[in-house]
Wavefront OBJ file of the C-alpha trace (Angstrom):
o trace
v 76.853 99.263 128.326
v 75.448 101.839 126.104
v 79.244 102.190 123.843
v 79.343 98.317 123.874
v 76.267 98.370 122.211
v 77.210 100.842 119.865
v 80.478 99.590 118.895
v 78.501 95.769 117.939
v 76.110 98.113 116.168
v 78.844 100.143 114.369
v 80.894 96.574 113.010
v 77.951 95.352 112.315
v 77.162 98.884 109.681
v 80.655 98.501 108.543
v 80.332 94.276 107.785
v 77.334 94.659 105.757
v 77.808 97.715 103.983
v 80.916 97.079 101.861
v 82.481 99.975 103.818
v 86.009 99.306 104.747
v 86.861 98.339 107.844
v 88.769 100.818 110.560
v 91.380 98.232 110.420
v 92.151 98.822 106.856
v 91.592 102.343 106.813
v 95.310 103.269 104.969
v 93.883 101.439 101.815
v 91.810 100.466 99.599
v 90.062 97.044 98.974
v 88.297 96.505 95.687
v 86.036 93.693 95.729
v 85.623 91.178 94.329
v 82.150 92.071 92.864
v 83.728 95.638 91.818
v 86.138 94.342 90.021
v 84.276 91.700 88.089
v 85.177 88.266 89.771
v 83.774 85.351 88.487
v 82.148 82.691 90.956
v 84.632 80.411 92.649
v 84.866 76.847 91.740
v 84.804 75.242 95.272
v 85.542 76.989 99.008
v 88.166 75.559 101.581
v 88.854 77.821 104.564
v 92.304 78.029 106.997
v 92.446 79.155 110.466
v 93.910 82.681 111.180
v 95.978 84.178 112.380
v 98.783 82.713 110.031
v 102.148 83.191 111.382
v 103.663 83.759 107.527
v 102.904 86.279 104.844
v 104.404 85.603 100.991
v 104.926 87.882 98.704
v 104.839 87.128 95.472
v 104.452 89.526 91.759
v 102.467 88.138 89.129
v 104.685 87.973 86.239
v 102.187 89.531 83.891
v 101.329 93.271 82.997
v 101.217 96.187 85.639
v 98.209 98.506 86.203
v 98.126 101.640 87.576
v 94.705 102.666 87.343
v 91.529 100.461 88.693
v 89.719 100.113 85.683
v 93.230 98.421 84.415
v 93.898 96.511 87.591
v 90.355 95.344 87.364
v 91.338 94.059 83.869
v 94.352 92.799 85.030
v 92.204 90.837 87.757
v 89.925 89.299 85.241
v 92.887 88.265 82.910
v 94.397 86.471 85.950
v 91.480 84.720 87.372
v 90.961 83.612 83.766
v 93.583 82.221 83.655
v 94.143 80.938 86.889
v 90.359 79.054 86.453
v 90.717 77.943 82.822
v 94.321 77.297 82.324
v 95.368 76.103 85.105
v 91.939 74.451 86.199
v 92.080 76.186 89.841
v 89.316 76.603 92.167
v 89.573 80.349 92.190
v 92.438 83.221 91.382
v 95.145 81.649 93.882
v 96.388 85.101 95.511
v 94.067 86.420 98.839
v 95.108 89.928 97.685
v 96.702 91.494 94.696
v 97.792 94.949 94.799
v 98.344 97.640 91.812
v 100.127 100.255 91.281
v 97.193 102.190 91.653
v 98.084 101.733 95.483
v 94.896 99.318 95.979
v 94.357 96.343 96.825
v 92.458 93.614 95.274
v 90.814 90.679 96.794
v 91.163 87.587 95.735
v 90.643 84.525 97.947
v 90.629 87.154 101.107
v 91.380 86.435 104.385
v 90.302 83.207 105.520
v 90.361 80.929 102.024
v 93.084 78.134 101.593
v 94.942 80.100 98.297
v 96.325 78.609 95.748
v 99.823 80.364 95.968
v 102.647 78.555 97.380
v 102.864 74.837 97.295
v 102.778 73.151 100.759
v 101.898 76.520 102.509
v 98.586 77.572 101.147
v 96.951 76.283 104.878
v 99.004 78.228 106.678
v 99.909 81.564 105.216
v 98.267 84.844 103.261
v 99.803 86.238 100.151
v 99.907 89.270 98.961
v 100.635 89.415 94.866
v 101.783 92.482 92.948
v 100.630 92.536 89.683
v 103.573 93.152 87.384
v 106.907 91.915 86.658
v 109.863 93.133 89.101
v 112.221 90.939 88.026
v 114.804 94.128 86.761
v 112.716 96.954 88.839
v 110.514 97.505 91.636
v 106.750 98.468 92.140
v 106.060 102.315 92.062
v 106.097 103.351 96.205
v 102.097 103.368 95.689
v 101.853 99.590 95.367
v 104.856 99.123 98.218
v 102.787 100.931 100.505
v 99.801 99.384 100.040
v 101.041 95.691 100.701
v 102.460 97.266 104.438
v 99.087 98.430 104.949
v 97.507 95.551 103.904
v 99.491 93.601 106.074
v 98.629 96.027 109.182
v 95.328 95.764 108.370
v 95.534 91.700 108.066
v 97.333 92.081 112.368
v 94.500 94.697 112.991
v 91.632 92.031 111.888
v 93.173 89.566 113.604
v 93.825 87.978 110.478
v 97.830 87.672 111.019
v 99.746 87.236 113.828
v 101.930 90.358 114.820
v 104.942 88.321 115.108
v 104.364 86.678 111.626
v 107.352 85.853 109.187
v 107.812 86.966 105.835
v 108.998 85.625 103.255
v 109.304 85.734 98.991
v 107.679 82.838 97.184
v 111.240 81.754 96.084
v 112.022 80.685 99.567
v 109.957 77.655 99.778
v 109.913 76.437 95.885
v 111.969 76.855 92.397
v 110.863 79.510 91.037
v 111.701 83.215 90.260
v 109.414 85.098 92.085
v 108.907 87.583 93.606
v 111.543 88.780 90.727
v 114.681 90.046 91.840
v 114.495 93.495 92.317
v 111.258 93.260 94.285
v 112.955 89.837 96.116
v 116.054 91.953 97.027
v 113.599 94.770 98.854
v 111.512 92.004 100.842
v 114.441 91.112 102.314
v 115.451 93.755 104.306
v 111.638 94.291 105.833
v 111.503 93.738 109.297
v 109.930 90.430 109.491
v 111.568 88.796 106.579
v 112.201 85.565 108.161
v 114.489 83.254 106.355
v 118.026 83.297 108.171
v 120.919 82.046 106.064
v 120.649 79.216 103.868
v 118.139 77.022 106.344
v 114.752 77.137 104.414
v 111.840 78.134 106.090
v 110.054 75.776 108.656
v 106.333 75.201 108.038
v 103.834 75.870 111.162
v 101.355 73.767 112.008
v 97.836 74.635 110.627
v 95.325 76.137 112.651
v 91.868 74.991 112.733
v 89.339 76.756 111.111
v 85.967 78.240 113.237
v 83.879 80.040 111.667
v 82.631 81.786 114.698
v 79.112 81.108 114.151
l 1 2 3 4 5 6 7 8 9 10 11 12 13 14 15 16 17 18 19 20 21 22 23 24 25 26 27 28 29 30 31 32 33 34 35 36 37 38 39 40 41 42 43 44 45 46 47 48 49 50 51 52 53 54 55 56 57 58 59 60 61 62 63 64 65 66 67 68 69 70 71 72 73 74 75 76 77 78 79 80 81 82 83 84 85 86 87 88 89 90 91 92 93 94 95 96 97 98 99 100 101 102 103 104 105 106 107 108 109 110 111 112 113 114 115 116 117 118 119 120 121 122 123 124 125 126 127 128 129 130 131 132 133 134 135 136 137 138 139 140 141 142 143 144 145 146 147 148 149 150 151 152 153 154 155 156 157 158 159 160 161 162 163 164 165 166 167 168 169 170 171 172 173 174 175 176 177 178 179 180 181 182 183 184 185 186 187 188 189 190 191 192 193 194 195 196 197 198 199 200 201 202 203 204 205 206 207 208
């Protein structure tokens, strides 16, 4: 009874300490308030786990250190906000080449990523453009970790599908190089030419 006890009391140190979780212990998570965020516009949460991860790059400049990926973040939830008159930046994680990741919308937060599938999926964004080359091994690693640490949390399902954000819409990304990579991970999921089939969303419980 006594380790029970200890183990509620030791989540509970690590939940309201800003120290990273066990789970995620092979990287880094800046938050959101150390890396400047501004307020969200309006919060809408999904069920977990999801069953699909997307992986998507950003299109705009790389960063390899975190006062530059912190930059980086501002400059994309900026424009994200403003420009594009979203609730919040529409990634739940961006990762640098500074092999950290970022949070954005986190775990549990509908995103603002991938048309039709922001209910039902996570997606992790790499800040850069990898249309003609790929993210420094640093950044690579990080998004595998950040998806073991997204199975550990039971925040993704261990048999989840992955896929690049230019399976389910017209568009470029996750640039080529980076696209061509994805694809031979072990859960890529899209099989020949059939597109991807949508799950069903889960309900959200917050648990309380």
């Amino acid at each position: 009874m006594r380790s029970g006890i200890y183990v509620v009391f030791l989540l509970s140190v690590y939940c309201t300490s800003g120290l990273p979780l066990p789970a995620c212990e092979n990287v880094t998570i800046v938050t959101r308030a150390e890396w400047g965020a501004q307020p969200s516009k309006e919060i809408n949460y999904m069920g977990t786990p999801v069953g699909v991860v997307f992986i998507h790059h950003t299109a705009m400049s790389e960063c390899d250190t975190q006062d530059r990926c912190s930059e980086e973040m501002r400059t994309i939830q900026r424009f994200h906000q403003v420009d594009r008159g979203w609730d919040d930046i529409g990634y739940n994680f961006l990762i640098g080449e500074d092999g950290k990741a970022y949070e954005g919308r986190a775990w549990d937060r509908i995103g603002a990523h991938t048309r039709g599938w922001n209910d039902v999926a996570i997606a992790f964004s790499i800040m850069g453009d990898y249309t003609k080359h790929l993210p420094n091994d640093a950044a690579l690693n990080a998004v595998q970790a950040m998806i073991e640490c997204g199975i550990r949390l039971g925040k993704i399902d261990a048999d989840y599908k992955l896929y690049g954000h230019r399976d389910v819409g017209a568009t470029e990304c996750p640039g080529q190089r980076l696209y061509e990579l994805i694809r031979t991970w072990e859960h890529y999921g899209r099989v020949g030419s059939e597109p991807p089939v949508k799950p069903t969303p889960i309900p959200f419980h917050s648990g309380v």
